[in-house]
C-alpha positions as CSV (number, residue, x, y, z in Angstrom):
1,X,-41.9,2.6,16.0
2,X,-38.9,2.6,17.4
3,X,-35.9,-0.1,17.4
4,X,-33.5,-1.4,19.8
5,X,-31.0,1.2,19.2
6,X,-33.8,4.1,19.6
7,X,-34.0,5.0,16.0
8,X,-37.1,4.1,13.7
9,X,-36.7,0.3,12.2
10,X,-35.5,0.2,9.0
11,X,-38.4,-0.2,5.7
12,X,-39.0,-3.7,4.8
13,X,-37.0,-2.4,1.6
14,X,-33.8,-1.8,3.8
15,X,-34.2,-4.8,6.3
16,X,-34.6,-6.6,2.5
17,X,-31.1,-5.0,1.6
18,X,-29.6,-5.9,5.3
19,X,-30.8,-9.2,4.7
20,X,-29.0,-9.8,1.6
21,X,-25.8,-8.1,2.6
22,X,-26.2,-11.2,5.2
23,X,-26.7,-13.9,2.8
24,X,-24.0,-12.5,0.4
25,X,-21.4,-12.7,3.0
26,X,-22.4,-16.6,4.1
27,X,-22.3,-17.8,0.7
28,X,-19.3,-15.9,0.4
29,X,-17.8,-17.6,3.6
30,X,-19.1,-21.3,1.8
31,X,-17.0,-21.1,-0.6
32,X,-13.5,-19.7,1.0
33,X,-13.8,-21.8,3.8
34,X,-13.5,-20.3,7.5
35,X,-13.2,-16.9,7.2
36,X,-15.5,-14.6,5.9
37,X,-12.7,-11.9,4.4
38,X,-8.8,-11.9,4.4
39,X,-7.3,-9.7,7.0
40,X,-6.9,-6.3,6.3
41,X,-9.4,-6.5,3.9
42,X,-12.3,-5.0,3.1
43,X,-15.7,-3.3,0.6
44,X,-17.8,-0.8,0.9
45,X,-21.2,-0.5,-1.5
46,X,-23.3,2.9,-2.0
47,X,-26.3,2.3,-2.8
48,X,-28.7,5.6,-3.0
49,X,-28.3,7.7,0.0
50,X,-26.9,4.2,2.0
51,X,-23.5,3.1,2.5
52,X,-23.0,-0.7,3.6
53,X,-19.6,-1.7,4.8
54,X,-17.4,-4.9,5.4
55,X,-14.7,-4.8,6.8
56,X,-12.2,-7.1,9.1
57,X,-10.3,-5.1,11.1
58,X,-7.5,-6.0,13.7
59,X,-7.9,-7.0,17.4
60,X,-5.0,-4.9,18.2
61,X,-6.6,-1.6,16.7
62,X,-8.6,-1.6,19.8
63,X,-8.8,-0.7,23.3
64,X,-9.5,-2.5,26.3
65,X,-11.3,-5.7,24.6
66,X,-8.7,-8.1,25.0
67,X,-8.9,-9.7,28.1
68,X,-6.6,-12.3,28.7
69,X,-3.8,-10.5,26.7
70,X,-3.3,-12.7,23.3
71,X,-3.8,-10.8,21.3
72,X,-7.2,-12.7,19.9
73,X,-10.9,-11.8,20.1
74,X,-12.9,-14.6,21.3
75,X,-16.3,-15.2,21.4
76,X,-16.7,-14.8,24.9
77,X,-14.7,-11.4,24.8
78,X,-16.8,-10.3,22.2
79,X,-20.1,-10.4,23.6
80,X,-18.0,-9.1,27.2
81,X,-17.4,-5.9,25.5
82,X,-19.8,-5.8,22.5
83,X,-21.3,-2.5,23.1
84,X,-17.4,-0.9,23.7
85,X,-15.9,-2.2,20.4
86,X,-19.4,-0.7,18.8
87,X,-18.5,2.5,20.0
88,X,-14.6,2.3,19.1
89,X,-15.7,1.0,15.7
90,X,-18.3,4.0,14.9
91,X,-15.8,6.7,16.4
92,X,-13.1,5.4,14.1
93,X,-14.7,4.5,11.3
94,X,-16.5,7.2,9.6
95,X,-18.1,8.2,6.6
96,X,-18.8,11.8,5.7
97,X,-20.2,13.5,3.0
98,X,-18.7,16.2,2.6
99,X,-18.2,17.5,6.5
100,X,-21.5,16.0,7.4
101,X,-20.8,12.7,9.1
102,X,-23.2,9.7,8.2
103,X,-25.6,8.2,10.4
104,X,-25.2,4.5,11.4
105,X,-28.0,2.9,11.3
106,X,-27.2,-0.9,11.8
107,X,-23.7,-2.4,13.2
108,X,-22.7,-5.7,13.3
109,X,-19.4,-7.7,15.1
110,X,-18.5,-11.2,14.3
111,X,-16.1,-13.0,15.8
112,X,-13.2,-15.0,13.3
113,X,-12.3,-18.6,13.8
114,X,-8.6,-18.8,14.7
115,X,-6.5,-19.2,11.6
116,X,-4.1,-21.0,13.5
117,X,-6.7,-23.4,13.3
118,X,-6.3,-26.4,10.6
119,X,-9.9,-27.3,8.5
120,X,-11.0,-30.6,10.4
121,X,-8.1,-30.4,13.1
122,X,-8.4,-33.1,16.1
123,X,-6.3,-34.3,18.7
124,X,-4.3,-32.4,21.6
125,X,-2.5,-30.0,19.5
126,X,-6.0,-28.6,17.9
127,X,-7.1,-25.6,19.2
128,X,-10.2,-24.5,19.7
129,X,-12.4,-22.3,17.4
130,X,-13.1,-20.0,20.5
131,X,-10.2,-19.5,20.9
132,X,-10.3,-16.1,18.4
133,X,-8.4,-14.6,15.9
134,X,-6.3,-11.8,15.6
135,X,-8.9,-10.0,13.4
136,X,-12.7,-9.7,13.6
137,X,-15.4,-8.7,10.7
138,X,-17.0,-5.5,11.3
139,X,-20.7,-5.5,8.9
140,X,-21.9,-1.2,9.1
141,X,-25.1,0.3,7.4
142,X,-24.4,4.2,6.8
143,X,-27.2,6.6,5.5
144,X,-27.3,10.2,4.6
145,X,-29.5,12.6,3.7
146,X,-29.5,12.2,-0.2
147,X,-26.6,10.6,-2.6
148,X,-23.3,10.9,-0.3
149,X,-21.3,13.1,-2.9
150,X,-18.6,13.7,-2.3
151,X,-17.9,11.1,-0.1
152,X,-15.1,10.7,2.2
153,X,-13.4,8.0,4.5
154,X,-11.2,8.4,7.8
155,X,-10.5,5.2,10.1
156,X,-7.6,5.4,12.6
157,X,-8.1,1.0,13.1
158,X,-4.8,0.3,12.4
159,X,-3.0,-2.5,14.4
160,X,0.3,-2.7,16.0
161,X,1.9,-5.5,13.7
162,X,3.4,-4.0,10.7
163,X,0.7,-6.4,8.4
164,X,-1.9,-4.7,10.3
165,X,-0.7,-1.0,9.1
166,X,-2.3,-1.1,6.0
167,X,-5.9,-1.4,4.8
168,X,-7.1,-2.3,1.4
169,X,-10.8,-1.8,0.5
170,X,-12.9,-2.0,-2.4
171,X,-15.4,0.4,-3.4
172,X,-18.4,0.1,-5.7
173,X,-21.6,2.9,-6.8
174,X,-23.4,0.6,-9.9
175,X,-20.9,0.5,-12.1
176,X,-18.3,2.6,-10.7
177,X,-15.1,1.0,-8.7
178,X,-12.4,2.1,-7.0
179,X,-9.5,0.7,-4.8
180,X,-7.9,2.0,-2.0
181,X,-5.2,1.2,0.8
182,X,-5.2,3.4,3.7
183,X,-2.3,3.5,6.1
184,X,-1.6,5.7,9.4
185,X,-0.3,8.2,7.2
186,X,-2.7,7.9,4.5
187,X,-5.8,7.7,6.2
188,X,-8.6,9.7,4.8
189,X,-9.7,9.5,1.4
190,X,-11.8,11.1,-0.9
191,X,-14.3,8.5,-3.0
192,X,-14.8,8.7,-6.7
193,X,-13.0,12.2,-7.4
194,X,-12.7,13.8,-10.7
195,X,-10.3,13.2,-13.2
196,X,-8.3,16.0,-12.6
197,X,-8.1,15.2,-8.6
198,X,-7.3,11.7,-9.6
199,X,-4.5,12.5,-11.6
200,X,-3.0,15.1,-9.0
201,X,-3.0,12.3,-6.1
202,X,-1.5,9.4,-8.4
203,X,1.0,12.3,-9.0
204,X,1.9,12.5,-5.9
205,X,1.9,8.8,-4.9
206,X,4.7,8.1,-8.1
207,X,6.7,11.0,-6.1
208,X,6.5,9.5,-2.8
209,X,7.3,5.8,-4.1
210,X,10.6,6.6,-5.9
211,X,11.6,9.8,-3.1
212,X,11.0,7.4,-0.2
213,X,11.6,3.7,-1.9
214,X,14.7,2.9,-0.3
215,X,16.2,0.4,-2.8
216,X,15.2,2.5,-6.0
217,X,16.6,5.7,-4.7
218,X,19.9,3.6,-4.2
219,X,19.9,2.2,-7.5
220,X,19.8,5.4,-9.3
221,X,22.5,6.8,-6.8
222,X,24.7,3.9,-8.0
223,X,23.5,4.9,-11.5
224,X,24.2,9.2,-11.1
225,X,27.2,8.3,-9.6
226,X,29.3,6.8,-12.2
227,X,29.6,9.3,-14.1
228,X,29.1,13.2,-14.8
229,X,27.8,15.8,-16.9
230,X,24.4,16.0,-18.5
231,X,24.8,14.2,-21.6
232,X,24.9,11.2,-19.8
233,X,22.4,11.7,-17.0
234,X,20.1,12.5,-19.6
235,X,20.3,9.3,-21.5
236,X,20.6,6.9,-18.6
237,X,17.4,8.5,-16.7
238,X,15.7,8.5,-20.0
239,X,16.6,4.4,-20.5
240,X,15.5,3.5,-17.1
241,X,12.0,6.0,-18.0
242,X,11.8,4.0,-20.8
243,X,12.0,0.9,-19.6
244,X,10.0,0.7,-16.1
245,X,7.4,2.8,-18.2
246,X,7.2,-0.5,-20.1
247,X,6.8,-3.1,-17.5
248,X,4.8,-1.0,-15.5
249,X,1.8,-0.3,-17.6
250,X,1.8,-3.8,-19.4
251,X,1.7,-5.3,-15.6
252,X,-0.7,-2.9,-14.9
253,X,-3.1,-3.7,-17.6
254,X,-2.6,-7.4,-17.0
255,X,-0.4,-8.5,-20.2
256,X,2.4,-9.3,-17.8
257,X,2.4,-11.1,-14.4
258,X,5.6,-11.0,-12.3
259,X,5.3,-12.7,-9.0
260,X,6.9,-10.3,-6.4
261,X,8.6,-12.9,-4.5
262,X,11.2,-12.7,-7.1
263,X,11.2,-9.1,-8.7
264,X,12.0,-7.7,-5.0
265,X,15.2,-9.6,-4.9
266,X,16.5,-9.2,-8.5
267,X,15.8,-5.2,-7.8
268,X,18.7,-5.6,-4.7
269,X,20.2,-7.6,-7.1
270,X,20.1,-4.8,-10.1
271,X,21.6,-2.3,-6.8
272,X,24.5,-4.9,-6.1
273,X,25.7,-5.2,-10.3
274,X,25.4,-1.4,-10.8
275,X,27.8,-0.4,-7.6
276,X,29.7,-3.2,-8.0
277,X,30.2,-1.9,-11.7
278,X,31.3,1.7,-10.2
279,X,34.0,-0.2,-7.9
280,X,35.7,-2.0,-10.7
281,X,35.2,0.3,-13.6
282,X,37.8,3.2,-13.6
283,X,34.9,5.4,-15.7
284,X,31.7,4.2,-16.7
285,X,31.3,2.8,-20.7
286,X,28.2,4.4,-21.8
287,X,26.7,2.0,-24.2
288,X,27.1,-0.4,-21.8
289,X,25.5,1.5,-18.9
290,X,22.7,2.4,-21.1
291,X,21.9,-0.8,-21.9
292,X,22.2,-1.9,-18.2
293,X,20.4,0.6,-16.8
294,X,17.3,-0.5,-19.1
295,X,17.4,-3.7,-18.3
296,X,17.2,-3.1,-14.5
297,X,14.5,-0.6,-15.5
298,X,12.2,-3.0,-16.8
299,X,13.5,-4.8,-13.3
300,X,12.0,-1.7,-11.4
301,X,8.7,-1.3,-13.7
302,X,7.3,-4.4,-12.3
303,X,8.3,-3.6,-8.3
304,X,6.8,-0.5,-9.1
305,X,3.4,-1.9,-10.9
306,X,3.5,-4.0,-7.4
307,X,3.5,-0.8,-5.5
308,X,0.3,0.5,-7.4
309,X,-1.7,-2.6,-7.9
310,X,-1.1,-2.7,-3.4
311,X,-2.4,1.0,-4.2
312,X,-5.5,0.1,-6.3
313,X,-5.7,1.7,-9.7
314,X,-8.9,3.9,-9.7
315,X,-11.6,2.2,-11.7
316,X,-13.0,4.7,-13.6
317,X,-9.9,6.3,-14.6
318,X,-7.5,4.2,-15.0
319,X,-5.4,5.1,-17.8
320,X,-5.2,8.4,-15.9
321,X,-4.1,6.9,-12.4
322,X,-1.3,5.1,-14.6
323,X,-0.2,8.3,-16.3
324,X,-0.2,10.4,-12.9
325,X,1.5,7.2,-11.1
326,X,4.7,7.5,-14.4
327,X,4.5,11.2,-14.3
328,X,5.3,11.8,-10.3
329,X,7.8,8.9,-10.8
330,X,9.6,11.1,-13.4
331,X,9.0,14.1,-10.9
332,X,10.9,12.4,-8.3
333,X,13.7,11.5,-10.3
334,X,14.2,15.1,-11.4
335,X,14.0,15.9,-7.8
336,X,16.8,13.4,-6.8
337,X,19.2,14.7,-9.7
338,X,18.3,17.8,-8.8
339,X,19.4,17.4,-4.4
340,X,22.3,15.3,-6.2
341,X,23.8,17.8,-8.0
342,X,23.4,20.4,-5.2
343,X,25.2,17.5,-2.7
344,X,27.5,17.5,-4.8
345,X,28.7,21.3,-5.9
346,X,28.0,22.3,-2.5
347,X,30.9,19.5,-1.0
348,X,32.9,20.6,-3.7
349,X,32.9,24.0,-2.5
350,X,33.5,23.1,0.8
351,X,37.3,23.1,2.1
352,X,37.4,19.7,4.2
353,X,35.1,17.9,1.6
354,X,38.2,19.1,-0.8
355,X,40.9,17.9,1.4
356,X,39.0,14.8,2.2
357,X,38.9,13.8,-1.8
358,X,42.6,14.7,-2.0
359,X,43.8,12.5,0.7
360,X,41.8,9.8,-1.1
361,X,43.1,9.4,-4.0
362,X,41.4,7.0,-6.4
363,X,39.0,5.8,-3.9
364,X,36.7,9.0,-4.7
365,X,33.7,9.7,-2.9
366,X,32.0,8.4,-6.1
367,X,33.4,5.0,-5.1
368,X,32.7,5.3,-1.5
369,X,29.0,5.8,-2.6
370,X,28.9,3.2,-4.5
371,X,30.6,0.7,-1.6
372,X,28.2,1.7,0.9
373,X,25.3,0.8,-1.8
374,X,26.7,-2.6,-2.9
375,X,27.0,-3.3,0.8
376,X,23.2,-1.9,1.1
377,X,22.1,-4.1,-1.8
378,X,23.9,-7.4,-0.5
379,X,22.1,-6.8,2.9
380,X,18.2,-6.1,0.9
381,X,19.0,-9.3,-1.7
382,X,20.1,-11.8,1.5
383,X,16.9,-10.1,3.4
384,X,14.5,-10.6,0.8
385,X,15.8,-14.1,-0.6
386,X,15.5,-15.2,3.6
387,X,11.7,-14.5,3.6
């Protein structure tokens, strides 16, 4: 017998399991008040051969659907262009195992009160629940043919604010978890790898953190900077290792809590002292660098551990996402000692760069590095004190 959607009704077993899903998620919405999930947010549960999904996604990730412009899904817009936001939700949310994409068997759209809106709000100023919100919840039942191993996810319902550009979900399979945040660069990903492929990708995330984190690239400029020769790159690189190493795995594993709201701004902070050290310090002391430089590694450690826990440490493995997360950090540094010290020899070799440090006398490009930095790290420290 067939449904409304042409396909055979789901067993009393699955419309059971449908039925809970349901129930779960308005008890859930009881008890943290209008919404039924934070923005950007969302889990996904394999059960068997059966994939559900919950997920609230971002008006602005689709096309088409907003008519009067705002930016907002309403309830009127919703049921207006039900079966079109269906369609853009199964095209560009899909589950595969292996190529073979799943088959969606049930889809649901809900509508979101407006946040704008206060709990119990009356007079002229209130606005109406209809009104919408700039996010909707999206509820999908996936099947397959057999266990979905491996299983993989690619979405492309990324909105146009910058908060809407990343989405974090949750992933269970009995006792198994995992965490994930996809972004428009990072949008597919494989579920519940091996060991091996889990340690490769954390890898790879540590190296793309410290080679493309702005503010801890600059601190370690300020930090190569001040002085030469390998003896002391290799002791201040292996102090800050140290150190974030530290504060990093014990904020990882819970034994230390560090509100980012103020470990973002002492990291500018940690840029301003070191290249304002450079600009008064004729040539850096090394005990005292050292000892500097570890402190404002332990500094680092925790934005870092903030990068990762955004990341989601993989559930089963997680002594193994923390060691691959270190190691590509470590990779990355070698990499940016490595470009530094090719910068460097190959503007030494060059006749203008020669003539250039000549004419400058005391104000080396050392300490020009380091001005453009502390000016840098004032700019990040006022930026993220003002939000």
């Amino acid at each position: 017998m067939l449904g409304a959607w042409g396909r055979p009704k789901p067993s009393k077993r699955q419309a059971l399991a449908w039925a809970a899903l349901l129930l779960g998620l308005w008890m859930w919405a009881g008890q943290a008040g209008a919404h039924l999930m934070p923005a950007q947010q969302g889990s996904l549960h394999v059960q068997g051969s059966t994939v559900l999904a919950m997920v609230a996604l971002p008006v602005s990730a689709l096309s088409q659907v907003d008519d009067d412009g705002d930016g907002r899904l309403s309830d009127i817009e919703v049921q207006a262009h039900l079966d079109s936001i269906k369609n853009q939700v199964k095209a560009r949310f899909r589950l595969f195992k292996g190529d073979t994409p799943g088959r969606v068997e049930q889809l649901q759209v809900l509508a979101e009160e407006d946040e704008r809106t206060p709990p119990l709000a009356s007079g002229p100023t209130a606005l109406a629940p209809s009104a919408g919100a700039a996010y909707f919840l999206m509820l999908m039942k996936v099947s397959f043919a057999g266990a979905p191993e491996p299983l993989r996810l690619e979405t492309d319902l990324f909105g146009s604010a910058a908060r809407e550009r990343q989405l974090t979900l949750k992933i269970t399979r009995g006792e198994d978890t995992e965490a994930v945040v996809l972004t428009p660069w990072r949008n597919t990903h494989q579920l519940f790898r091996s060991p091996l492929k889990v340690l490769q990708d954390y890898t790879l995330v540590g190296m793309e953190h410290i080679v493309w984190g702005w503010d801890h690239l600059t601190f370690l400029l300020t930090v190569l900077v001040a002085a030469s020769g390998w003896g002391y790159w290799w002791r201040v690189l292996t102090g800050f290792t140290v150190a974030h190493s530290i504060t990093l795995t014990a904020s990882l594993l819970g034994f230390l809590q560090a509100p980012t709201a103020w470990v973002e701004p002492l990291i500018a902070a940690s840029i301003v002292l070191m290249a304002g050290l450079n600009l008064v310090q004729l040539s850096a002391v090394l005990g005292q660098r050292l000892l500097l430089v570890f402190a404002c590694g332990l500094l680092h450690g925790m934005g870092f551990a903030s990068a990762i826990s955004d990341l989601g440490l993989h559930g089963a493995y997680q002594w193994t996402s923390i060691l691959g997360f270190n190691v590509g950090i470590e990779l990355g540094q070698i990499l940016i000692l490595l470009v530094f010290l090719a910068l460097s020899k190959g503007l030494g070799s060059v006749a203008w760069a020669q003539a250039v440090h000549q004419r400058m006398g005391r104000f080396t490009l050392e300490r020009w590095v380091s001005a453009l930095a502390l000016a840098v790290g004032v700019f990040w420290l006022v930026e993220r004190l003002w939000e």
